[in-house]
C-alpha positions in Angstrom: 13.7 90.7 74.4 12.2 91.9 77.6 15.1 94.1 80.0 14.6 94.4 83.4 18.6 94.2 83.9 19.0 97.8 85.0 17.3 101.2 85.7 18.8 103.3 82.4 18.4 100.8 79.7 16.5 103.7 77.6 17.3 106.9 77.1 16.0 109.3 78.6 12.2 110.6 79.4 10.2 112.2 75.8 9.6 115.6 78.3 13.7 116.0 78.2 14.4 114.9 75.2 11.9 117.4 74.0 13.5 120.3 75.5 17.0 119.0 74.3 15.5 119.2 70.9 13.9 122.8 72.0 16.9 124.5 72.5 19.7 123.0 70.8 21.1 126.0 68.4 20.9 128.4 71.4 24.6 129.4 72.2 25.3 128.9 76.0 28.3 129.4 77.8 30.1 126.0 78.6 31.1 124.4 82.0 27.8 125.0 83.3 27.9 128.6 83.4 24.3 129.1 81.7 21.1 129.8 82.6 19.4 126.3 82.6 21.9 125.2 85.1 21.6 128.2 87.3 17.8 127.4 86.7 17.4 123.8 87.6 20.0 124.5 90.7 17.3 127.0 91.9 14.4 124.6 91.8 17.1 121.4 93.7 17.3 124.3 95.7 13.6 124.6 96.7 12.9 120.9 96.4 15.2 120.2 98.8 14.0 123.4 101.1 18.0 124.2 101.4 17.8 127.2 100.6 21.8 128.5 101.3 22.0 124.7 99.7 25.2 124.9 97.1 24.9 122.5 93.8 27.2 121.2 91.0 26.1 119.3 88.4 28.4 116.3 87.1 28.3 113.7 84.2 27.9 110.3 86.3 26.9 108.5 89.5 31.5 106.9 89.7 32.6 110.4 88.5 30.2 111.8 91.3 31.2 109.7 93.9 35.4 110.0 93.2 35.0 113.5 93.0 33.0 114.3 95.9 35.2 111.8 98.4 38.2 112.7 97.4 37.6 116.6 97.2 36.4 116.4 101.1 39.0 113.6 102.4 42.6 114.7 103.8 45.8 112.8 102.0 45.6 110.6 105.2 41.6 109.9 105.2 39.6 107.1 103.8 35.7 106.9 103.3 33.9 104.0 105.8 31.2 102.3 103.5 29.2 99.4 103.8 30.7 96.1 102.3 28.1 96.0 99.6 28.5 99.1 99.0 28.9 100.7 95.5 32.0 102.7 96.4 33.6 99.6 97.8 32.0 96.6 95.3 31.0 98.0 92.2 33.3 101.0 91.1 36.6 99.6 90.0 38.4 100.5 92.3 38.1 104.6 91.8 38.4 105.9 95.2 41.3 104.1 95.8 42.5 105.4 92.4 42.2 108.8 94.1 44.2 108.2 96.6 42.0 107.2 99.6 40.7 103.5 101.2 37.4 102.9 101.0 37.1 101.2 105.1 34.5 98.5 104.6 31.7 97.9 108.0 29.5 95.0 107.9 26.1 95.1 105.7 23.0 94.3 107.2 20.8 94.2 104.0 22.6 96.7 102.8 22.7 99.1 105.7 25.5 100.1 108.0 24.2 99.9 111.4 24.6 103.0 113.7 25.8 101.0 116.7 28.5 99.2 114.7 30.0 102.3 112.9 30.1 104.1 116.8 31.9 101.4 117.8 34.5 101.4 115.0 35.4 105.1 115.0 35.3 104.7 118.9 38.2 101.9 118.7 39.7 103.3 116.0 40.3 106.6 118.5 41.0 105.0 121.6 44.1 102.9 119.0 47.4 104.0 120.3 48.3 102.7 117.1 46.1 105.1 115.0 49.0 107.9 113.6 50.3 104.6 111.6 46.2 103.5 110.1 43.7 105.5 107.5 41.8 108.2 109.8 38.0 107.0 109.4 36.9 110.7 107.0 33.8 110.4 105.8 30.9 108.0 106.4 28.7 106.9 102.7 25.3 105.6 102.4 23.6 104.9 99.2 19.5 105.6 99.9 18.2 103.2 98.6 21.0 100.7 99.0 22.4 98.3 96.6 19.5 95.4 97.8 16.9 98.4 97.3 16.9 98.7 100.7 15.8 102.5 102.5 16.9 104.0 105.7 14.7 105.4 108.2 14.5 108.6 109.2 15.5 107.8 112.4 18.5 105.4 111.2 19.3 108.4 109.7 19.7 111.0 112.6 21.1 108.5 114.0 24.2 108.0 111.8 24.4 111.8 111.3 24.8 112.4 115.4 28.0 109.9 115.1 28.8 111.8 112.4 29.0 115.3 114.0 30.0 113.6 117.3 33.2 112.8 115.1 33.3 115.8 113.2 33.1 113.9 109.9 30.8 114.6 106.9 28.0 112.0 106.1 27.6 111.3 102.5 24.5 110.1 100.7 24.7 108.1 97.2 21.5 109.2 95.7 21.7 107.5 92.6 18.2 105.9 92.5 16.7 108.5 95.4 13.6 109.4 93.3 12.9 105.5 93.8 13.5 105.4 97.8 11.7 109.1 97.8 8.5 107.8 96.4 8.6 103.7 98.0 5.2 103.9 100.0 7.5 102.1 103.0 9.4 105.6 103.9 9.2 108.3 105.4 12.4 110.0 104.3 11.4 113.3 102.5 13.8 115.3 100.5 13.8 117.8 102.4 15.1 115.8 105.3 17.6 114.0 103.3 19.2 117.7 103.0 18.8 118.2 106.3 20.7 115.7 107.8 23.2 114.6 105.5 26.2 117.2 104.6 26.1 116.4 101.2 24.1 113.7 98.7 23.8 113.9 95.2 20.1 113.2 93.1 20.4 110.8 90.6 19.8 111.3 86.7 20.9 108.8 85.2 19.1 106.1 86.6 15.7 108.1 87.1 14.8 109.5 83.5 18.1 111.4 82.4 20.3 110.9 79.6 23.5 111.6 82.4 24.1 112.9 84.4 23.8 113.6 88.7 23.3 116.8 90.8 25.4 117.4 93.9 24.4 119.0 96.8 25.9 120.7 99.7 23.7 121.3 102.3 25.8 122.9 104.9 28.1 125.9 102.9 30.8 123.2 102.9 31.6 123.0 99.0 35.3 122.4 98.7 37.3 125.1 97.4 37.9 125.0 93.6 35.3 122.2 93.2 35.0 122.8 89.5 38.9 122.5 88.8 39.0 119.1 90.8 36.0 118.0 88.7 37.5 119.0 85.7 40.9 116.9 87.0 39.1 114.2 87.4 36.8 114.0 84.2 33.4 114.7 86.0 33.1 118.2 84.1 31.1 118.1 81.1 31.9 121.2 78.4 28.2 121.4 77.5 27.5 121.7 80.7 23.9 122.8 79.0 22.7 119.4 78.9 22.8 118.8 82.2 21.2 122.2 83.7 18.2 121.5 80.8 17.6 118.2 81.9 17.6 118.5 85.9 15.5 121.7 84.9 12.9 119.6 83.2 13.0 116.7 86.0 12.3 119.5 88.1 9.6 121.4 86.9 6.3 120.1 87.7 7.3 117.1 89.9 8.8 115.1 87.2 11.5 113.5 88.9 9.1 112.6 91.8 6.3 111.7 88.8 8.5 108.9 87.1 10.1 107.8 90.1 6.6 106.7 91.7 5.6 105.2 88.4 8.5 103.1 88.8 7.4 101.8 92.3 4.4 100.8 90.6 5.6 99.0 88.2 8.0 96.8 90.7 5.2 96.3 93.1 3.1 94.7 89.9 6.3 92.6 89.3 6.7 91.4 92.8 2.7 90.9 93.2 3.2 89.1 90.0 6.1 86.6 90.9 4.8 86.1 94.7 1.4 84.9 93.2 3.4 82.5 91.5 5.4 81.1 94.6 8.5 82.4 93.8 11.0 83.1 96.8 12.6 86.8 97.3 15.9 86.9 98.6 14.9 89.8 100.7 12.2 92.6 101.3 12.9 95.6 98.4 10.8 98.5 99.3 12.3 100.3 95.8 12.5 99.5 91.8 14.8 96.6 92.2 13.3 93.0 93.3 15.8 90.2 94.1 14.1 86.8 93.1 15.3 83.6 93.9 15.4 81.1 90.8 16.5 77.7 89.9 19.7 77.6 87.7 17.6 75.8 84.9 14.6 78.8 85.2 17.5 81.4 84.8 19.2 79.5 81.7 15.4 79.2 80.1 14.6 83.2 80.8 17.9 84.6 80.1 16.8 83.5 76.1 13.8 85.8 76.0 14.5 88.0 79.0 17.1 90.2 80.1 18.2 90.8 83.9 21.2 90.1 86.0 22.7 88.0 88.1 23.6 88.9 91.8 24.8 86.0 94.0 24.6 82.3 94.3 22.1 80.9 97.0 22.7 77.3 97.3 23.9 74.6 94.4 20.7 74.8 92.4 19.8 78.3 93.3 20.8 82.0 92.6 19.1 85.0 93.3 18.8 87.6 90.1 17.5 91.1 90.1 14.5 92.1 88.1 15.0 96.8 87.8 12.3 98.5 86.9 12.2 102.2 85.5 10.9 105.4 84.7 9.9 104.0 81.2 8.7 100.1 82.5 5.2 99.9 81.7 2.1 97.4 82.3 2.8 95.4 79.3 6.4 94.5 79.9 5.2 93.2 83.4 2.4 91.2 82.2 5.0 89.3 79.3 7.2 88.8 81.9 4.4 87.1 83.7 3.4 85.3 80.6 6.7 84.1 79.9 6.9 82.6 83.6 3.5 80.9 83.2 4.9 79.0 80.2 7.7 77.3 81.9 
């Protein structure tokens, strides 16, 4: 059985799970109070050129995400997020579990547009009506987006000046960012994504980590007693050791950036590999994950053999799926895949 359903089907990459293995009977102190964590926050530190740059480590990309919103919203706030958006479409429901509405803007494959968010925190403050609606608090982007879309540079300025212009935070879902950081189609460093945004977090769990994602706060604007709400919320892992030792090893050498542009290899062979075979894409993905159009039969026929999921319905005979692929995809998965299509 071939899986291209997601991005952390595996475990993690051999160089961590190496290290894991390396220092497992040394006695740390818990919550991430120990020297691998101090040591991988150093080097996010540097990577990211933020120096004064302030970084928690926390167990998973929905933990991340509740935590962070609603640690920097008011009681009154909500969180303005593309429709597609993960917050808003693929997280049960947990930031309005904390308390707060996630305010939903049109997508425009993926995106929120700059011109349409002006407009809506414009109305929204020009409402007489405001004092009895959720004040817009916070803006979230996930980079890449859910259809493996990538911002601009400029798109990005561009939200972060309405941003500041409103004196709200912007946010950046960086769940897969080794992926848009390495896409040959940006030109999005990481050094500017620390730049502009107030705070993102780097993914781990989708690019080569067992769990886990680090949080950064680029502007001195951690919110007092972070830890205790992380801890409230279940984002605080004990051991916090395994978390410091494996952003330490992603970030020694280039790793993250290593296996994340091996990954956008791998998805430009897939998508070479089903264009050559006239296969329709439901849009252009820059990043790991490729959304292919497919007849309802073809899906039935390669769901037996090959693993991948479904993401909406095109027409009565046609859906589009998404093929992921990872850190750990290599050469000979693509060219099954390939085989497997050839034999239909």
């Amino acid at each position: 059985m071939l899986s291209f359903a997601c991005d952390y089907s595996e475990g993690c990459h051999e160089k961590i799970l190496q290290r894991l293995i390396e220092t497992n009977l040394e006695q740390l102190p818990g919550y991430g109070e120990d020297h691998y964590c101090e040591r991988a926050k150093e080097k996010i530190r540097e990577a990211c050129a933020c120096p004064q740059a302030e970084v928690f480590l926390l167990a998973g990309g929905t933990q991340t995400n509740a935590v962070v919103i609603s640690s920097m919203l008011k009681s009154y706030e909500g969180v303005v997020a593309a429709a597609t958006g993960h917050v808003n479409a693929h997280e049960a429901g947990a930031i309005e579990h904390s308390g707060h509405k996630v305010l939903a803007l049109p997508e425009h494959n993926g995106k929120i547009q700059a011109e349409e968010l002006e407009r809506y925190l414009r109305d929204f403050w020009q409402d007489e009506n405001r004092e009895h609606m959720v004040f817009p608090g916070m803006i979230y982007i996930s980079h890449p987006t859910e259809y493996g879309t990538l911002y601009t540079k400029g798109e990005l300025e561009h939200l972060s000046r309405i941003c500041r212009a409103y004196h709200i935070p912007l946010y950046m879902d960086g769940a897969r960012l080794g992926y848009g950081l390495m896409s040959a189609q940006t030109d999005v460093t990481l050094a500017d994504v620390a730049d502009i945004c107030d705070v993102f977090y780097i993914g781990g769990t989708k690019v080569g980590a067992l769990l886990g994602e680090a949080v950064v706060f680029t502007k001195k604007n951690m919110p007092p007693h972070f830890l205790t709400m992380a801890k409230q919320q279940g984002a605080l892992l004990a051991k916090g050791r395994v978390l410091g030792i494996q952003f330490d090893t992603l970030f020694t050498d280039g790793l993250y950036f290593e296996i994340s542009r091996h990954a956008i290899q791998m998805a430009q062979l897939l998508k070479e590999g089903f264009a050559q075979r006239g296969y329709r894409f439901l849009l252009e993905s820059p990043t790991n994950q490729q959304f292919i159009v497919l007849e309802n039969s073809e899906i039935q026929r390669l769901r037996r053999v090959v693993d991948f999921s479904f993401w909406e319905k095109v027409d009565e005979n046609h859906a589009a799926v998404r093929f992921a692929t990872s850190w750990a995809t290599t050469p000979e998965d693509i060219q099954k895949l390939m085989e497997l299509l050839d034999n239909r």
